[in-house]
N, CA, C and O of each residue as an XYZ file, in Angstrom:
700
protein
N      83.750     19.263     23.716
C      85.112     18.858     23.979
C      85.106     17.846     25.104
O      84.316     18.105     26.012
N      85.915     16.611     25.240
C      85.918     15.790     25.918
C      87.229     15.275     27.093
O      88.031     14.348     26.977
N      87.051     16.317     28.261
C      87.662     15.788     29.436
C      88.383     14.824     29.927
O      87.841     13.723     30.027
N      89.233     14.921     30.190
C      90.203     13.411     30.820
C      91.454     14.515     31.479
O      92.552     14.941     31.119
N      90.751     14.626     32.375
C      92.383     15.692     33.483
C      92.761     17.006     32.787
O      93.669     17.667     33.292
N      92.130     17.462     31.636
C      92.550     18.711     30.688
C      93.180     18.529     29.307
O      94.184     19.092     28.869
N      92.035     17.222     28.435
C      92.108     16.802     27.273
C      91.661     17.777     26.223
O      90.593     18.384     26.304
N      92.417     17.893     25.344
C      92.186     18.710     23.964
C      91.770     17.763     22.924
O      92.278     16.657     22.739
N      91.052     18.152     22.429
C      90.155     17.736     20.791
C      90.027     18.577     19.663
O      89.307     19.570     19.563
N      90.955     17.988     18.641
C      90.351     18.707     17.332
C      89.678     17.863     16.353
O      89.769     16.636     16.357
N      89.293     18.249     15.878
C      88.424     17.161     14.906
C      88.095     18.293     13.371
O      88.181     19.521     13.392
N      87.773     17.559     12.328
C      87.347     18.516     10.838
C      85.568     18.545     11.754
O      85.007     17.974     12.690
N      85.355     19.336     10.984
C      83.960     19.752     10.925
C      82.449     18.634     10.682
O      82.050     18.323      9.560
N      81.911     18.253     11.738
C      81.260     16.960     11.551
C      80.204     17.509     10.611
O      79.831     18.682     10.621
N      79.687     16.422      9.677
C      77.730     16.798      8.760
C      76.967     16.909      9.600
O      77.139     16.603     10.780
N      76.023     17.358      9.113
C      74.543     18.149      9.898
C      73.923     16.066      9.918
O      73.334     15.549     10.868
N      74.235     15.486      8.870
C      73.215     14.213      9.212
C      74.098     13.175      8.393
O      74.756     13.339      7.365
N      73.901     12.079      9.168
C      75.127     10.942      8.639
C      73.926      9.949      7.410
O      72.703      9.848      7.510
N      74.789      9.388      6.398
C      74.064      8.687      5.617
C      74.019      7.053      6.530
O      74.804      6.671      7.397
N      73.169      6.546      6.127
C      72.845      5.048      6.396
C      74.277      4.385      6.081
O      74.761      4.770      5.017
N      74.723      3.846      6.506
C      76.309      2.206      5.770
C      76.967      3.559      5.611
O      77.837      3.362      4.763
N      77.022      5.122      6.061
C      78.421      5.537      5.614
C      79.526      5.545      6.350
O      79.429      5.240      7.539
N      80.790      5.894      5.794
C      82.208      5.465      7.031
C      82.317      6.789      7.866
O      82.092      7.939      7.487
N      82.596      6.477      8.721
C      82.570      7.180     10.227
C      83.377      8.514      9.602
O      84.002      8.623      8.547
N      83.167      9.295     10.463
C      83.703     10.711     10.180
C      85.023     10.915     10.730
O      85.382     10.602     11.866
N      85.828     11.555      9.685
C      87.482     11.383     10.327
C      87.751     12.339     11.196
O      87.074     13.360     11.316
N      88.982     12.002     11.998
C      88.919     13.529     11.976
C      90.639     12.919     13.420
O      91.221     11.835     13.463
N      90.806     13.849     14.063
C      92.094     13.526     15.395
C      91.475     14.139     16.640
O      90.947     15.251     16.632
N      91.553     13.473     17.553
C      91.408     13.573     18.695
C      92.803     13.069     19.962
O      93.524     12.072     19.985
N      92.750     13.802     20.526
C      93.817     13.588     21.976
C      93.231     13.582     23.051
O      92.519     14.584     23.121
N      93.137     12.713     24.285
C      92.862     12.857     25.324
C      94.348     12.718     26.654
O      95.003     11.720     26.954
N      94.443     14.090     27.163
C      95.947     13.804     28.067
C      94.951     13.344     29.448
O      93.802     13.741     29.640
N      95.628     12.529     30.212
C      95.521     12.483     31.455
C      96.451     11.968     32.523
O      97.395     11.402     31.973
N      96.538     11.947     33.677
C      97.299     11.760     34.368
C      98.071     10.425     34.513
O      97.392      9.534     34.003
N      99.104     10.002     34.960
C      99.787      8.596     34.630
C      99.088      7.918     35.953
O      99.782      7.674     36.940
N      97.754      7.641     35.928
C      97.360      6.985     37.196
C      96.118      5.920     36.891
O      95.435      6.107     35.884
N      95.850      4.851     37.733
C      94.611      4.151     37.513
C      93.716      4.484     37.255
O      93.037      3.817     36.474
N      93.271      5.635     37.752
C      91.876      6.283     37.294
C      91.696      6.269     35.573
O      90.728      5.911     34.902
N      93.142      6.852     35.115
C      93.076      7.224     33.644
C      92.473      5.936     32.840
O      91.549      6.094     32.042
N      93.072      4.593     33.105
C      92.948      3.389     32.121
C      90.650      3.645     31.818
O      90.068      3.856     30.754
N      90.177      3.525     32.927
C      88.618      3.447     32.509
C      88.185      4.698     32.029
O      87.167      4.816     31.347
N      89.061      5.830     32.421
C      88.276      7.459     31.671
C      88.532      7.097     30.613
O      87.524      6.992     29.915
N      90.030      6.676     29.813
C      90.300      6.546     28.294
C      89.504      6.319     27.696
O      89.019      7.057     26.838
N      89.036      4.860     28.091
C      88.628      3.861     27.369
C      87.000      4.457     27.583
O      86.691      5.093     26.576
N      86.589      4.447     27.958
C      84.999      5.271     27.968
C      85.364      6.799     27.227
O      84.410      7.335     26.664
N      86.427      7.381     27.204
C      86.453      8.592     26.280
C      86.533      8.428     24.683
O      86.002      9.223     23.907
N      87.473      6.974     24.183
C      87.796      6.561     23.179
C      86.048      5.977     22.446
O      85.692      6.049     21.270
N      85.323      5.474     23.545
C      84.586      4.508     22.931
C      83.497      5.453     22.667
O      82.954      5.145     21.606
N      82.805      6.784     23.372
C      82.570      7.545     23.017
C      82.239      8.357     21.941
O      81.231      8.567     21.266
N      83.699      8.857     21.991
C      83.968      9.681     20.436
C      83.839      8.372     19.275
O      82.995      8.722     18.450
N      84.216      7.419     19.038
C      84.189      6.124     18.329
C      82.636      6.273     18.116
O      82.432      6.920     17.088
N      81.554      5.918     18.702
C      80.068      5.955     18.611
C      80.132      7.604     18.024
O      80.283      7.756     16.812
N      80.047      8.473     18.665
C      79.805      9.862     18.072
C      80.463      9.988     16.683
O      80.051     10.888     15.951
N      81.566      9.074     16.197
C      82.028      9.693     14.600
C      81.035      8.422     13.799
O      81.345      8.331     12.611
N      80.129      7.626     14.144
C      79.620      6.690     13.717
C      79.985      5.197     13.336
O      79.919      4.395     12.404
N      80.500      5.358     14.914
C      81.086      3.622     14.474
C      80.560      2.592     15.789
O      81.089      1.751     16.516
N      78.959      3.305     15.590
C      78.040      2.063     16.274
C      77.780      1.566     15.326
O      78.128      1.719     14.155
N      76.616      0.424     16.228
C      76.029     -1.200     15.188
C      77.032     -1.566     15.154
O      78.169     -1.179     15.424
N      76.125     -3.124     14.461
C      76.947     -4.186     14.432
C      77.982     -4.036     13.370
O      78.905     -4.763     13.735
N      78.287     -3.495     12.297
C      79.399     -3.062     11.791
C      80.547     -3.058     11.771
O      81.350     -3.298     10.869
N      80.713     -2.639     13.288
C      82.012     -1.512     13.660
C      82.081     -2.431     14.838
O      83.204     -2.403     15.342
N      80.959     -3.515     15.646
C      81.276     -3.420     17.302
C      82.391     -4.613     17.115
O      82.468     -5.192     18.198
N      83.009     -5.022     16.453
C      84.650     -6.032     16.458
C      85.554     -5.125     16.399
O      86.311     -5.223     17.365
N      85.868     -4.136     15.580
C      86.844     -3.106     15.789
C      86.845     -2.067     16.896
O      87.761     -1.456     17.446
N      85.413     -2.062     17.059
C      85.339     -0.473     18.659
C      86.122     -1.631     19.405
O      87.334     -1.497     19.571
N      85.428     -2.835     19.888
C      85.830     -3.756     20.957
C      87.639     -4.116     20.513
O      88.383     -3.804     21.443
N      88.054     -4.441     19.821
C      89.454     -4.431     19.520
C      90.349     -2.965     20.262
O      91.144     -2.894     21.199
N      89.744     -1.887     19.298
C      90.534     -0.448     19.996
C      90.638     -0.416     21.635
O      91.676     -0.481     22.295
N      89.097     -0.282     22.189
C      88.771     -0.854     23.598
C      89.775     -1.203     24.439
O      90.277     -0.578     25.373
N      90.089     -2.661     23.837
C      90.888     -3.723     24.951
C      92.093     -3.380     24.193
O      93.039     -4.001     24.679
N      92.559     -2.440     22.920
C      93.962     -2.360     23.070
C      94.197     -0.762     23.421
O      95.316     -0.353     23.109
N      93.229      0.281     24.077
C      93.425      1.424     24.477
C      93.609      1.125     26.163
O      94.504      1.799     26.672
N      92.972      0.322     26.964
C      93.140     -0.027     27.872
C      94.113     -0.574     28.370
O      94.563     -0.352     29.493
N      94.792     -1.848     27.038
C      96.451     -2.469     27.639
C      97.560     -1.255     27.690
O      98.428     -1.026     28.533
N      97.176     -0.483     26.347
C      97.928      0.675     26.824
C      98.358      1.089     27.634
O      99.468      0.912     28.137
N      97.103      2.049     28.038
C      97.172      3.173     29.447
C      97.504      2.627     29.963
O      98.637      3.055     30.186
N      97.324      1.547     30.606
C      97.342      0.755     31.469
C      99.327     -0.168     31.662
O      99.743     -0.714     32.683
N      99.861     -0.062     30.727
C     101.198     -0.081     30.808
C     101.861      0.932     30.529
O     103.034      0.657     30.279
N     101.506      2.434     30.437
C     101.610      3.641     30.234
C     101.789      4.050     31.689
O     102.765      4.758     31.939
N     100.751      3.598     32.959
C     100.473      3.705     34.342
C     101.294      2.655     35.237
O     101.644      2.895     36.393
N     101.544      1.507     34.577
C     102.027      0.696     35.298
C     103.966      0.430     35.511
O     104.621     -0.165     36.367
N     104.420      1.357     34.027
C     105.677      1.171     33.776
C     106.418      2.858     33.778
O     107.547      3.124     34.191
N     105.531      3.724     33.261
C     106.068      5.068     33.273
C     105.986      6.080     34.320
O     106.809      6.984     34.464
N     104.837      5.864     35.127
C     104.483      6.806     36.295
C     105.620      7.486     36.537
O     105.865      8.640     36.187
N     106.494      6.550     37.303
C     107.830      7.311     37.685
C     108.081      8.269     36.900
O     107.966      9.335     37.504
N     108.375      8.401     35.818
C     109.263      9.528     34.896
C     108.426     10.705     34.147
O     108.824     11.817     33.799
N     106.679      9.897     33.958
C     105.887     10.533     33.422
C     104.707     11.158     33.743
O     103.887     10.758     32.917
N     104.197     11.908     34.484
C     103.319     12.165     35.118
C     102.274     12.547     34.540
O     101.315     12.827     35.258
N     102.134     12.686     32.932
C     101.056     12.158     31.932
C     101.260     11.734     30.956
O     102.352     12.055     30.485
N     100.362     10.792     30.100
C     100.056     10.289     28.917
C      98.811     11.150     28.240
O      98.026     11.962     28.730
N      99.013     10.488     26.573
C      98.274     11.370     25.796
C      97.923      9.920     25.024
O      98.634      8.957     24.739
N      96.749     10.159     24.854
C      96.516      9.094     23.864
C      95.178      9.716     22.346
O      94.141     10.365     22.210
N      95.917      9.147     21.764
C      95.515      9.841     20.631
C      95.045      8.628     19.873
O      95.501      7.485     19.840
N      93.667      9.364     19.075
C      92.487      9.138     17.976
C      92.626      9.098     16.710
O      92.060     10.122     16.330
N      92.975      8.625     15.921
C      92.900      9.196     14.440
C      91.923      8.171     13.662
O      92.154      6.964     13.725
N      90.599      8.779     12.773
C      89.869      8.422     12.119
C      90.316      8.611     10.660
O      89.937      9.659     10.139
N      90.971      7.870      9.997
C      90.674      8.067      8.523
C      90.496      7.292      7.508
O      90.497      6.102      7.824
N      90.257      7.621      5.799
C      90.053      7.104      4.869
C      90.027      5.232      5.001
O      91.015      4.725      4.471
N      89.158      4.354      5.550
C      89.409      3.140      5.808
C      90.100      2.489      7.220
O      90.195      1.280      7.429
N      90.460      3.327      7.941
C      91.227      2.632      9.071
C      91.469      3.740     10.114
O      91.720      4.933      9.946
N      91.317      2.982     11.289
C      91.730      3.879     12.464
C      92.771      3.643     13.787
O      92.556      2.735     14.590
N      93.893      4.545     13.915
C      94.656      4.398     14.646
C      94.577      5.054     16.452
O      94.024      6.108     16.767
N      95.050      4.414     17.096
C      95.000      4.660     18.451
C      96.515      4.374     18.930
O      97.271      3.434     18.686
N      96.718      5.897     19.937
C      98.045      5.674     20.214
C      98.238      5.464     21.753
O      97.289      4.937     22.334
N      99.127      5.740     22.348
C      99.368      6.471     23.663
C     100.636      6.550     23.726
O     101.472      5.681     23.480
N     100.793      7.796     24.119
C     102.636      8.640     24.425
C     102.662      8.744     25.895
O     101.668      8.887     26.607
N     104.582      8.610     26.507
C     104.299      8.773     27.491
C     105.793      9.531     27.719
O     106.246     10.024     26.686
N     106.583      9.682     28.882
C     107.744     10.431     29.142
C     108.748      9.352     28.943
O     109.884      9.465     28.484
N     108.235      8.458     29.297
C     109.437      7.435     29.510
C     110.224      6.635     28.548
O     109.688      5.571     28.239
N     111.556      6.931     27.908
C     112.417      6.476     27.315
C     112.512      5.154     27.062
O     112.896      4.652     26.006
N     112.153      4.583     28.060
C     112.516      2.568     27.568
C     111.619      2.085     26.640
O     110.460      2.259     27.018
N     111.709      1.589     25.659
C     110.874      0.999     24.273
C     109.947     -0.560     24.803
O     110.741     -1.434     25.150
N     109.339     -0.734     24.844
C     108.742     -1.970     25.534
C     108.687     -2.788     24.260
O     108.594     -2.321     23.125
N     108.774     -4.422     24.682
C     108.487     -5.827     23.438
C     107.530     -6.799     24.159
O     107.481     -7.162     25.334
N     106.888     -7.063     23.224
C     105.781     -7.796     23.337
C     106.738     -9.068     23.797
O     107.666     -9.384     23.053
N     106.520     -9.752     24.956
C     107.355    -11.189     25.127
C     106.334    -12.034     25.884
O     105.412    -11.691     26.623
N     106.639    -12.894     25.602
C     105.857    -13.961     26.313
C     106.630    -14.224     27.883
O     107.809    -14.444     28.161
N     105.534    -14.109     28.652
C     106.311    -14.242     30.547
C     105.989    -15.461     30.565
O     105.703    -16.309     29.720
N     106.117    -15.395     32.091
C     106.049    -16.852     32.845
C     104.678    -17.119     32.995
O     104.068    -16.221     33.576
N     103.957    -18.177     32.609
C     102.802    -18.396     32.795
C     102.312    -18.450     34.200
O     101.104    -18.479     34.435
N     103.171    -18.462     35.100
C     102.467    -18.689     36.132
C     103.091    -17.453     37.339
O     103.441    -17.683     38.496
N     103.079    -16.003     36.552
C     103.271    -14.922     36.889
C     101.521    -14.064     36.141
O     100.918    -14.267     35.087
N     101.232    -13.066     37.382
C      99.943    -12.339     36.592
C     100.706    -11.028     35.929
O     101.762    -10.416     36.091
N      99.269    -10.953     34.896
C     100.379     -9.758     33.880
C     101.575    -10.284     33.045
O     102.057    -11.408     32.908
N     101.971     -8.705     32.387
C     102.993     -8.979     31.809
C     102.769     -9.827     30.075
O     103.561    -10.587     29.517
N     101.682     -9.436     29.681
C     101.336     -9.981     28.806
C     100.506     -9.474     27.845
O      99.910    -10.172     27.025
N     100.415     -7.604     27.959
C      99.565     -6.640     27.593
C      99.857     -6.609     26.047
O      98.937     -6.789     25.250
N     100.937     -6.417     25.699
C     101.521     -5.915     24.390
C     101.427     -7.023     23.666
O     100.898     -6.945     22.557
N     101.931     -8.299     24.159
C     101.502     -9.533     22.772
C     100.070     -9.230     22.888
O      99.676     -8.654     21.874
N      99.074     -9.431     23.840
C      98.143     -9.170     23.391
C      97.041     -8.098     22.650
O      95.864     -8.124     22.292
N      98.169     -7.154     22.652
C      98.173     -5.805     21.531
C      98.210     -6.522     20.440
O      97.266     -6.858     19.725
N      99.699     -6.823     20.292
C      99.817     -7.137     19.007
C      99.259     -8.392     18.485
O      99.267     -8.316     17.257
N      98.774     -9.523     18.889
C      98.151    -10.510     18.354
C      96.408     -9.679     18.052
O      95.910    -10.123     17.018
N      95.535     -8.651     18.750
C      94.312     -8.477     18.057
C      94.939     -7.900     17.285
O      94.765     -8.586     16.277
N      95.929     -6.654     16.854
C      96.168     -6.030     15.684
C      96.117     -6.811     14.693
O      95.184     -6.876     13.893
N      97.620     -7.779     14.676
C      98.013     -8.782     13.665
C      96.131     -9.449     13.187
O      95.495     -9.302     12.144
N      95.819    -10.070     14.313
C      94.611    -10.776     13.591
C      93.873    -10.017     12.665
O      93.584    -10.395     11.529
N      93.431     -8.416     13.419
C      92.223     -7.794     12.495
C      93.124     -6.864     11.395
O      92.910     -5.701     11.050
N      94.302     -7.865     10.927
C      95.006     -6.862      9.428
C      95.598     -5.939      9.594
O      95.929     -5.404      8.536
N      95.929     -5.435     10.493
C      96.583     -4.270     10.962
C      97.859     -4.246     11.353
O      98.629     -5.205     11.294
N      98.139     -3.026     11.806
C      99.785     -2.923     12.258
C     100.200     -2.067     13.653
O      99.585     -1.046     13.960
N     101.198     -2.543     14.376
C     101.584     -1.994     15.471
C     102.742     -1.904     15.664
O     103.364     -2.964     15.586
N     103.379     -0.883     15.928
C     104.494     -0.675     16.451
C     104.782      0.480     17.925
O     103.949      0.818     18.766
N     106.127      0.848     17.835
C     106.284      1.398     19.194
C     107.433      2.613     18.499
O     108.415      1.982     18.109
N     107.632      4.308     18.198
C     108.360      5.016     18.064
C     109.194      5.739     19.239
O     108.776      5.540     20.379
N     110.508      6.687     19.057
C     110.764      7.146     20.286
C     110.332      8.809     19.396
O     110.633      9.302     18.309
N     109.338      9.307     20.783
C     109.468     10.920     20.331
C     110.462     11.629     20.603
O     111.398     11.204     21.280
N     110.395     13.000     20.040
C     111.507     13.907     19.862
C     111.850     14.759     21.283
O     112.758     15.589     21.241
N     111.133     14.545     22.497
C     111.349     14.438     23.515
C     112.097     13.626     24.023
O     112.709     14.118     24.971
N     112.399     12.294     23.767
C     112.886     11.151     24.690
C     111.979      9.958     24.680
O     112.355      8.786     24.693
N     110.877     10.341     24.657
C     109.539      9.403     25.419
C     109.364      8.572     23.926
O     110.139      8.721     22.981
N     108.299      7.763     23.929
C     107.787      7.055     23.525
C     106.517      7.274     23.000
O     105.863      8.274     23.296
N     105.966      6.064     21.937
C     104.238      6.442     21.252
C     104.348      4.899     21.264
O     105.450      4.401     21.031
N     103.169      4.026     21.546
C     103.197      3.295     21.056
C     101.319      3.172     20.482
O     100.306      3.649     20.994
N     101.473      2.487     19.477
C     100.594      2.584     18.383
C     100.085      1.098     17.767
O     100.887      0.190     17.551
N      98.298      0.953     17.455
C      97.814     -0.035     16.472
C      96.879      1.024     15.282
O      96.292      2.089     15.477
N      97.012      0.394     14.323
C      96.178      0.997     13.423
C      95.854     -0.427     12.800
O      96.568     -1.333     12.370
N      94.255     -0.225     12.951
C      93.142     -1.601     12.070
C      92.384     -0.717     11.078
O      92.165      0.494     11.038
N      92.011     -1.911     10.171
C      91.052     -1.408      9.347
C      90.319     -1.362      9.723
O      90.195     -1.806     10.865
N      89.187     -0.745      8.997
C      88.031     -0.158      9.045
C      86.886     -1.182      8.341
O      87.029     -1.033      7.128
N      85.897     -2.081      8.576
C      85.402     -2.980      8.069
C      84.654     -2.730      6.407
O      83.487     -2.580      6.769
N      84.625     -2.632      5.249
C      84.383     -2.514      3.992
C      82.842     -2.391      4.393
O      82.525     -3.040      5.389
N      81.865     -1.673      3.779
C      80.563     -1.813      4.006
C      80.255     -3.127      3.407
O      80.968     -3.879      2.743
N      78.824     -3.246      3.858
C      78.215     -4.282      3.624
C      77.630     -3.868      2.159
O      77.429     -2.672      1.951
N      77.291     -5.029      0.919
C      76.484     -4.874     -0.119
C      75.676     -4.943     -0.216
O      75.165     -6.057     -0.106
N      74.773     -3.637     -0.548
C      73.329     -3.601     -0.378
C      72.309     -4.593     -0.936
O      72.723     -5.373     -1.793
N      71.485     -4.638     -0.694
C      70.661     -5.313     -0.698
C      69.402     -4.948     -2.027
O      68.727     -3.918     -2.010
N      69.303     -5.899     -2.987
C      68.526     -5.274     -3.934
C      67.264     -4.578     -3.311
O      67.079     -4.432     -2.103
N      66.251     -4.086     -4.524
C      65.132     -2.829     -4.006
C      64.227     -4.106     -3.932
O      64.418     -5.070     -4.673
N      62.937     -4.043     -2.716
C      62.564     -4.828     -1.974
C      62.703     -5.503     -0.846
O      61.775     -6.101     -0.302
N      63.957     -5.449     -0.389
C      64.275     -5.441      1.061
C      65.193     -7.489      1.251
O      65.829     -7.840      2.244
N      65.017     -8.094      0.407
C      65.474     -9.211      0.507
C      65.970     -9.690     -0.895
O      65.708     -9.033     -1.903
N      66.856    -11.110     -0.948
C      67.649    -11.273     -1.982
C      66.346    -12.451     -2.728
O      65.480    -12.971     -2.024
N      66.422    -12.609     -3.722
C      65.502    -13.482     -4.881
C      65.995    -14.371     -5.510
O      66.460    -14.184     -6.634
N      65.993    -15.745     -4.798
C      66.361    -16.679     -6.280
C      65.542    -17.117     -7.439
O      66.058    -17.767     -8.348
């Protein structure tokens, strides 16, 4: 089970041994932690983690781990920077499945955030377009819900890269 201030994990039941080119093992994971700086680098080293452990090392997978990455980090990280006040934790949640994987983070705080373009010559303030422009690029989708608390989820889900086509028997292609 994997730690972040008193994080819970469930997951289905992993195989005894993974096949070669097969798709990562599904399954949900949550990590809660506190609405503070510390949280943005535990996440993101907790996310990238479990990501390698369901099998989504190699070169394969490392454009989508690195996508989740830098959009689990803008997250927390405006999860810490905008909610603290009201929320004194976030949860950010894992989901592995059939072709594609989603990453969330929930927090207490009621106000819905929009991706806008600031002042260029202000720092920050520029987390969420850049959410949503890697989503949009790698085919995917993002949005922002209100939970049944009050608070908020906001969410990307990308695909999952199609395996590669094997390679005839002999190890190389023949013209």
């Amino acid at each position: 089970m994997e730690q972040i201030s008193g994080a819970a994990e469930t997951t289905a039941p992993r195989p005894a041994a993974r096949r070669r080119g097969a798709a990562p093992d599904p399954g949900v994971w949550r990590f809660v932690a506190a609405t503070e700086e510390a949280s943005v680098p535990q996440t993101r080293h907790a996310v990238r983690d479990r990501l390698l452990a369901q099998g989504m090392g190699g070169e394969r997978y490392q454009e989508v781990v690195d996508d989740l990455l830098l959009i689990v980090s803008e997250l927390v990280s405006n999860a810490v920077t905008h909610a603290a006040v009201v929320s004194p934790r976030l949860v950010t949640e894992l989901v592995i499945g059939d072709g594609w994987v989603r990453i969330s983070v929930e927090d207490a705080h009621p106000y819905r955030p929009k991706a806008l373009e600031s002042d260029l010559g202000k720092l920050g303030g520029r987390g969420l377009l850049l959410v949503k422009s890697i989503t949009l690029q790698a085919g995917g989708v993002c949005d922002v819900e209100r939970t049944g608390e009050g608070g908020k989820v906001v969410w990307a889900s990308l695909p999952l890269p199609a395996p590669r086509r094997a390679e005839p028997d002999g190890g190389g292609w023949r013209v």
